[in-house]
C-alpha positions, 0 to 999 in steps of 0.5 A: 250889073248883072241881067238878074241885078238888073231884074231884081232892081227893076221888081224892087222899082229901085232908081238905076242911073247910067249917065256916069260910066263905071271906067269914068274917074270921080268928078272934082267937088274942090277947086283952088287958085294957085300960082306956081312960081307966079303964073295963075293955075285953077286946080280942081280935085275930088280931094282935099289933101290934094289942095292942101298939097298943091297950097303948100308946093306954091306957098312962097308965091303969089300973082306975078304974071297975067296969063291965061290959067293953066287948067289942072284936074286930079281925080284920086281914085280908091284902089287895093294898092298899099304900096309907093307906085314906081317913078313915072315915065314921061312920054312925049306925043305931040301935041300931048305928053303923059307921065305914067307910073301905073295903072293907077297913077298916070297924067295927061298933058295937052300941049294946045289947050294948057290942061292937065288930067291927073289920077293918083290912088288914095294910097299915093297920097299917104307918101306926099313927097312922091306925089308932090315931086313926081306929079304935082309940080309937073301939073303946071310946069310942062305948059308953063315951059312950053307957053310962057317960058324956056327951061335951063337946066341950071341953078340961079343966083344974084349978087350986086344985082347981077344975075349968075346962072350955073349949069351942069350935068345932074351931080355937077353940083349945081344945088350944092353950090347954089345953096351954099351961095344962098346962105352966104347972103347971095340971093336966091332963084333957083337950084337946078331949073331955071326958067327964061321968061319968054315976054320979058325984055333981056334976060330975065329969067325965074324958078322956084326960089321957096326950095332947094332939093339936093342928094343925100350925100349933100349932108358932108356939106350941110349936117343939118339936112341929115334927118330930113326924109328922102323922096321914094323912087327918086333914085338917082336924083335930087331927093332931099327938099330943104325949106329955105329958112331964115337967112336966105334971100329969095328972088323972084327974078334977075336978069343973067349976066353971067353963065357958067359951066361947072367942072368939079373933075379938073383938080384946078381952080380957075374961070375960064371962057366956055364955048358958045355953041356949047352952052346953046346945044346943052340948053336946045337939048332939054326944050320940048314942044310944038313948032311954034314953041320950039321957036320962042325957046330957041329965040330965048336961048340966044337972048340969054347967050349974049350973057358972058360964057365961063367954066369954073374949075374948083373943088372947094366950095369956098373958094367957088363962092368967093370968085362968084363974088368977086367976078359979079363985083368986078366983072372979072 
């Protein structure tokens, strides 16, 4: 306010509070309970749109794990933007990490204390699928892969009880098969991240089995994913979500006994060995956070390379989920 504001306010004996700054974002009115793939997160928010998109992202899953709640806040603010914000870039700065879009749409994470401040425009909201991919699933992921697990970047199956974790470069083809099994009757973990659970004995590894994301070319594959809408700004990666439906078993957990490297660029079709120091150096390369964390997701790692180590060779995906199949069957 102006002095003349000011003055004008004071003559009419018109109540002036200043406890809240004008640069301070609107306070959380809303508060929900939530699990992200099993761990209890407590998101607080000036909106209601908001929960309802968070209540509908973990809507699959309930509480699986007895942690600490990992503390959420999104504050929408009203501003003149109409159009989508740009992909946010993320920033590590230990013992922090943000995710920056604009101006207007950003996050803060705080490594030590498990919380994250959020603020997205109202005008973010009227694309959902934006705001849920970009920020909201990553509200809780980035503490949850730094406090009670370590992430893969890896789809995860499971037939006769043994667990099947695919890894590869994005485009490897890891959701297109890994969807392909799950509708072949293969249980269902996950499409592209795999998270190795950090107190469990062995193995045993999570994800977020409620979805599958995938590119659009995937449709060649599965006609029926032709109309479903696009991400904006997910350029270059998967963007296409697809509710697993009925038919598809998901699982919440399994415990991985084989580990296998995608090569769709041979031309052949054969299962071979994989190189060890390979795999682990693929899987240190995406792990963040402090000393200490760092130290568990290394130790995890090595838990999950006592599984056995493979590439597989194919083109064809029939082909790629029958010898799948066969070597949880036979081990072989």
């Amino acid at each position: 306010m102006t002095i003349e504001e000011l003055e004008a306010a004071c003559t009419a004996s018109q109540p002036l509070d200043f406890r809240r700054h004008p640069l301070e974002v609107p306070e959380p009115t809303l508060q929900g309970r939530f699990y992200p793939m099993g761990f209890p997160v407590e998101l607080r928010t000036n909106s209601q749109q908001v929960l309802d998109l968070y209540g509908a992202i973990w809507q699959a899953f309930g509480p699986r794990y007895d942690t600490d709640p990992i503390l959420i806040d999104v504050h929408v603010v009203e501003t003149d933007a109409t159009e989508c914000p740009p992909a946010p870039d993320f920033r590590v700065m230990l013992p922090l990490m943000s995710a920056i879009a604009d101006a207007e749409n950003y996050s803060l994470f705080d490594l030590t204390r498990g919380t994250t401040q959020i603020v997205l425009s109202a005008a973010t909201l009227r694309h959902p699928l934006y705001a849920s991919y970009f920020f909201l699933e990553s509200a809780a992921a980035c503490h949850i892969v730094t406090r009670y697990a370590t992430p893969v970047h890896g789809a995860c199956l499971e037939w006769n009880g043994h667990g099947i974790l695919l890894c590869g470069d994005s485009g490897a083809g890891k959701s297109t098969l890994s969807y392909a099994c799950a509708r072949a009757g293969f249980g269902y973990i996950s499409d592209d991240a795999t998270f190795i659970l950090q107190n469990a004995e062995g193995r045993t590894v999570t994800g977020n089995s409620g979805k599958v994301r995938m590119r659009p070319e995937g449709a060649k594959f599965f006609p029926e994913i032709r109309d479903l809408e696009i991400t904006p700004r997910a350029a270059g990666k998967p963007s296409v979500e697809i509710p697993l439906g009925q038919g598809v078993v998901s699982v919440g957990e399994t415990k991985i006994d084989y580990i296998l490297f995608l090569n769709r660029r041979s031309g052949r079709e054969d299962l071979v060995p994989y190189r060890r120091e390979v795999a682990r150096a693929f899987m240190r390369q995406i792990t963040y956070g402090l000393p200490h964390q760092l130290e568990a997701q290394y130790e995890s790692i090595e838990r999950l390379l006592e599984a056995e180590v493979f590439e597989l060779h194919y083109s064809d995906l029939d082909w790629a989920i029958a010898r799948l199949r066969q070597l949880a069957q036979a081990g072989c």
